[in-house]
C-alpha positions as CSV (number, residue, x, y, z in Angstrom):
1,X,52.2,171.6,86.4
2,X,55.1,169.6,84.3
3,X,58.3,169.0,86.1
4,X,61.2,169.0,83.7
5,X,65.4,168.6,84.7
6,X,68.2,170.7,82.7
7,X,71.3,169.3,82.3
8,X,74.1,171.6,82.2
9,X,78.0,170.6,82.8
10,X,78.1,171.8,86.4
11,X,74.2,170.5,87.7
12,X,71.3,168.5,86.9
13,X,68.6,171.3,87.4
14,X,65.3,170.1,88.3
15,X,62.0,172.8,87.5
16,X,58.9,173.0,87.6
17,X,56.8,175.1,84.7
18,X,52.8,175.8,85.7
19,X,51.1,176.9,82.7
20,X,51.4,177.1,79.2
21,X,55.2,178.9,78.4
22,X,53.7,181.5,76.2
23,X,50.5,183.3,78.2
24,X,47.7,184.0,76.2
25,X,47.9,187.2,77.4
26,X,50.9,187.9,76.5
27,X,52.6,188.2,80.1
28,X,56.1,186.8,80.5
29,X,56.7,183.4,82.7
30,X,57.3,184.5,86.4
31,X,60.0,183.1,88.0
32,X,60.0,182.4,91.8
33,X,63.5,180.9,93.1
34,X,65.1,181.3,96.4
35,X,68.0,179.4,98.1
36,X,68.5,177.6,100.5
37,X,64.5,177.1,99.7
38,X,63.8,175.3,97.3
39,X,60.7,174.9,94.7
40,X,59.0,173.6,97.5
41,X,58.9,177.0,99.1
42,X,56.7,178.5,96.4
43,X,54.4,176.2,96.3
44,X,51.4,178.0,98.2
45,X,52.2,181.6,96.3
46,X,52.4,179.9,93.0
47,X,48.8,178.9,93.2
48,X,47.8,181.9,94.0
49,X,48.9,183.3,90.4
50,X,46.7,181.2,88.9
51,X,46.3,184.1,85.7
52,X,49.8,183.4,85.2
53,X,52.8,181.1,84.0
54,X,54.9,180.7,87.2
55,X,58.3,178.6,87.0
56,X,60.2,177.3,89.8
57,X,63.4,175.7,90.2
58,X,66.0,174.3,92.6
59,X,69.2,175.4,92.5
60,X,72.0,173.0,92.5
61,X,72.9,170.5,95.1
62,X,69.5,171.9,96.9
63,X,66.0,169.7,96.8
64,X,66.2,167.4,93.6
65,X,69.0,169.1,91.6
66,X,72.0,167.2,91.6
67,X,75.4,169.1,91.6
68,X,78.3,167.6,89.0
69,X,81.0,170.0,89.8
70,X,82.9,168.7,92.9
71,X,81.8,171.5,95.0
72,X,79.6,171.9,98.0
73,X,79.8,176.3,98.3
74,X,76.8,178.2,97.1
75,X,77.7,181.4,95.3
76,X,75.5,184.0,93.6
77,X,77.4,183.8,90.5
78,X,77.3,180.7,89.5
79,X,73.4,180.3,90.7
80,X,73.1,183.1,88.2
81,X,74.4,181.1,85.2
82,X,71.9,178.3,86.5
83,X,68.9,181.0,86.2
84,X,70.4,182.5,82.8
85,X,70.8,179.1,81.5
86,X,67.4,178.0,82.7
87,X,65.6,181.0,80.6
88,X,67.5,180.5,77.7
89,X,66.4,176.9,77.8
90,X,62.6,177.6,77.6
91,X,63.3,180.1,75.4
92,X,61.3,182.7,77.4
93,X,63.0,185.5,78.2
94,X,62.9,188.0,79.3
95,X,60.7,187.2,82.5
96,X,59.5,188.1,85.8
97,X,61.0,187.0,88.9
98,X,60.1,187.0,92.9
99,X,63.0,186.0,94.9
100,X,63.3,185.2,98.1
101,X,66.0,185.1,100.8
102,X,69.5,184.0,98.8
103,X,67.1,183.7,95.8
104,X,67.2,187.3,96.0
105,X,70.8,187.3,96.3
106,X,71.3,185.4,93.5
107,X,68.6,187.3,91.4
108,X,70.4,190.3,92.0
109,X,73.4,188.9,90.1
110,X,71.5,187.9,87.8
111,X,70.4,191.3,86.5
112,X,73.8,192.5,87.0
113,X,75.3,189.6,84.7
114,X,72.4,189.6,82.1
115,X,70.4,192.0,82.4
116,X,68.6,191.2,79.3
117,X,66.7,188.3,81.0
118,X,64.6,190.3,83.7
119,X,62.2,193.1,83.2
120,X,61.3,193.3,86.7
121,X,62.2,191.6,89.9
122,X,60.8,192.0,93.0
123,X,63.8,191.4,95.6
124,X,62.4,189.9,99.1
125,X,64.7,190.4,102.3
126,X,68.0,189.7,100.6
127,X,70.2,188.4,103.4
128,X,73.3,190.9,102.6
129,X,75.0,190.9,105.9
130,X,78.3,193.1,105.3
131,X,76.2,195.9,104.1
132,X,75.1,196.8,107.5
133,X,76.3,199.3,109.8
134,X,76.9,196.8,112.0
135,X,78.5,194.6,109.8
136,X,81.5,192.7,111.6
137,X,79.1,192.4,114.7
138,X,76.4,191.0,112.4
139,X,79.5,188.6,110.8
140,X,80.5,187.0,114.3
141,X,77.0,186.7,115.0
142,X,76.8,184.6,112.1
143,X,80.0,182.8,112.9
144,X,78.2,181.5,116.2
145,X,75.5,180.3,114.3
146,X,78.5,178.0,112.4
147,X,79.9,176.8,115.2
148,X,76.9,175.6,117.5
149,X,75.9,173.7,114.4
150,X,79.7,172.5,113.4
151,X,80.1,171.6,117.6
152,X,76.8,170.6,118.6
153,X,74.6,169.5,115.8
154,X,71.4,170.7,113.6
155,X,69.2,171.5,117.2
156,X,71.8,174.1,118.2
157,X,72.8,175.9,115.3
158,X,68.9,176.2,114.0
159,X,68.7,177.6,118.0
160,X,71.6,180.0,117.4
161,X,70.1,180.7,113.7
162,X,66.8,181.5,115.3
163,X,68.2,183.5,118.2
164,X,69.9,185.2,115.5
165,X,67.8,186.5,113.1
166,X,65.0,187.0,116.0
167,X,67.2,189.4,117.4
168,X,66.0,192.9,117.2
169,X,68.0,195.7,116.3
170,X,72.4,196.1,115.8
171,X,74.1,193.0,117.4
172,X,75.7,194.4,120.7
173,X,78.2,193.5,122.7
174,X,75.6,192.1,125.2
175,X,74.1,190.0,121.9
176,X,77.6,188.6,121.6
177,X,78.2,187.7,125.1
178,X,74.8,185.5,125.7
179,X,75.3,182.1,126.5
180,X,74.7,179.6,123.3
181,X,70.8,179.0,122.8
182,X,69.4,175.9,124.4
183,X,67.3,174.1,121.6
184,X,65.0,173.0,123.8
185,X,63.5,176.2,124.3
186,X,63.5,176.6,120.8
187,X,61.9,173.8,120.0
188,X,64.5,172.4,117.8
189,X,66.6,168.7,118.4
190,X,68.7,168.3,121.5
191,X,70.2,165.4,119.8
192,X,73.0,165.1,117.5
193,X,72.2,163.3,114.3
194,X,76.1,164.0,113.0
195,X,75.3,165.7,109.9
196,X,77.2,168.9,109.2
197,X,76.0,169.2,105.4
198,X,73.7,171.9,105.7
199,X,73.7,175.3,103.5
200,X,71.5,177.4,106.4
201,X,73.6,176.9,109.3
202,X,77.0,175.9,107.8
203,X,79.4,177.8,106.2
204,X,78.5,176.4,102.4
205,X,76.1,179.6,101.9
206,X,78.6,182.7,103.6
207,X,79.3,183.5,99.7
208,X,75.5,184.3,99.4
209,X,75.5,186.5,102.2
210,X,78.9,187.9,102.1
211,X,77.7,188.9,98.3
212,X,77.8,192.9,97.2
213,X,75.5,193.8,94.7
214,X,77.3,195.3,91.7
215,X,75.3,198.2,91.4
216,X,76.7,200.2,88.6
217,X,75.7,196.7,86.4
218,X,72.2,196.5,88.4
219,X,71.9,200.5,87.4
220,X,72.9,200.1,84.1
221,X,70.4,197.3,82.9
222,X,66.6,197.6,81.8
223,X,65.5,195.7,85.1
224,X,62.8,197.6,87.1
225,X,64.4,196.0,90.5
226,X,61.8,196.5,93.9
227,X,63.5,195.5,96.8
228,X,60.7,194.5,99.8
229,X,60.4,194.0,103.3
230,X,57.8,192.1,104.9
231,X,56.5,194.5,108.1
232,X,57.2,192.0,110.8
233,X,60.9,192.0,109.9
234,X,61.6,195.8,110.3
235,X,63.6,195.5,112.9
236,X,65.1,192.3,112.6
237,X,68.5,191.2,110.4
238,X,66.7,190.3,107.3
239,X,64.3,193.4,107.7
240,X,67.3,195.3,108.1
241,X,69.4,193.6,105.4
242,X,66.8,194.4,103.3
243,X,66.8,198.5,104.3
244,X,70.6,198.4,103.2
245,X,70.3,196.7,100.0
246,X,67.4,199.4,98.6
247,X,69.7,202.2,100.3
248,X,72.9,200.6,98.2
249,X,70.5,200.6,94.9
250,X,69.8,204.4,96.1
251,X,66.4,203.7,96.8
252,X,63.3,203.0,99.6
253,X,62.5,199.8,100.3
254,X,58.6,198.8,99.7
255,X,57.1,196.7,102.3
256,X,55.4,193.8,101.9
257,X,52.9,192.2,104.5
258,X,54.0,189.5,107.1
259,X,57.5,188.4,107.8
260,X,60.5,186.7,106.1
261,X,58.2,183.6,105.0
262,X,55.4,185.8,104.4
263,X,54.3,183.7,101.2
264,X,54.2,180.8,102.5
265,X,51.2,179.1,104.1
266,X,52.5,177.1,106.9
267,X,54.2,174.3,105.2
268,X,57.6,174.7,106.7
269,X,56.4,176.2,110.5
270,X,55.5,180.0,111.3
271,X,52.4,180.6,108.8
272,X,52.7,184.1,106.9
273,X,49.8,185.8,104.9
274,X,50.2,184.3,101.6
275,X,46.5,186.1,99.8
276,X,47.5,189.0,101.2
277,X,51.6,188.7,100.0
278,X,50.5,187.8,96.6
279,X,48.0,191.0,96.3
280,X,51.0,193.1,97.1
281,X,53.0,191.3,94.4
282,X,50.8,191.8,91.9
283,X,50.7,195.3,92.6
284,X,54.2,195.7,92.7
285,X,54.7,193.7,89.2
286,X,52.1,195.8,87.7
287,X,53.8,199.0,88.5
288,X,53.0,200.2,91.9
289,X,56.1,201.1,94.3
């Protein structure tokens, strides 16, 4: 693996190429990005493509890439240039891509905004809040999330963000009306470190999932786009985020084994199936639904 940084005017971009840039077998690089996650994130389903030419990245002002602009959002668009710019720097395109999370946020915009670069992505639980039917319910649930963190630190807004997104089902009025979650029982801090920086539980990422998929672009392009959902999450908001993207795209969504995380090994807490995730993306890049 070489680990390489892009300078561009708004980021120093810092990626990660494993394998030789053009595949002896003539398959294109695969990308795997996410967001907040970084590179780091990949790391155990990146080995398990060992056949192939995987690049990973960081997207700006996330793990090692250092932001020049001024600005401390996230927004799909402008992760989008990142990834275009990223391609056209290797020279590579067009690719593969697995995205995860925001990743698959912003990889949606990135097939709307050039969709020359991508021949297929495989979209993974794309956090796309407003899109449900329950959408304002699902947007103060998110606000609460905010302002545990904002009022009490990182233990109680990763509490409300777990109570959250563990929550089964349309946000109810009796969801809304639960007292704030103790972080002790979630396991996470009870003390304040006094950092408010954070893209998951502040308001830094609402962009990414406030985003709406242009889908007359997304139609339009050359990009075979799967959008997946891991079977844990079926009935829970990223599950269920994911359901309402495939239905805006006007199609099913394919399921995936494990949960949110499913590709990941442990690393970074609830272990998913990673050998079993990457067998059902390399079916799904191959052709199968």
């Amino acid at each position: 693996m070489e680990t390489h940084t892009l300078e561009t005017a708004g980021a120093d971009l810092v990626y990660s190429v494993r394998g030789p840039l053009l595949a002896v077998d003539g398959r294109p690089p695969l990308f795997m990005i996410g967001q907040p996650m970084d590179a780091s994130g990949f790391v155990a389903l990146a080995v398990r493509f060992p056949e192939r030419t995987v690049v990973t990245y960081d997207p700006r002002g996330l793990g090692r890439s250092v932001r020049k602009d001024g600005r401390v959002d996230h927004t799909p668009r402008t992760e989008a240039d990142d990834v275009h710019a990223l391609i056209e720097a290797l020279g590579v395109g067009p690719v593969e891509m697995f995205a995860s999370s925001g990743g698959a946020v912003t990889a949606l915009a990135v097939v709307a905004a050039y969709p020359a670069d991508v021949t297929a992505l495989v979209a993974h639980e794309p956090p796309l809040i407003t899109l449900l039917r329950d959408a304002p319910a699902a947007v103060r649930a998110r606000a609460a999330v905010t302002e545990a963190y904002e009022q009490r630190g990182a233990g109680a807004g990763m509490a409300a963000f777990v109570a959250m997104t563990s929550w089964k089902g349309e946000f109810t009025d009796a969801y809304l009306a639960q007292p704030p979650a103790d972080p002790a029982a979630f396991g996470t801090p009870t003390e304040d470190d006094g950092s408010r920086g954070d893209p998951l539980l502040s308001d830094r990422s609402w962009t990414v999932s406030d985003y709406r998929p242009d889908v007359e672009a997304i139609a339009a392009a050359p990009t075979r786009v799967v959008i997946t959902v891991g079977e844990e999450s079926e009935d829970v908001l990223t599950g269920r985020t994911a359901v309402a993207t495939a239905e805006l795209l006007g199609q099913r969504v394919s399921v995936f084994p494990s949960h949110h995380g499913g590709f990941m090994d442990g690393e970074f807490g609830y272990a998913g199936k990673p050998d079993e995730f990457a067998h059902r993306l390399r079916q799904v890049l191959d052709g199968a639904s």
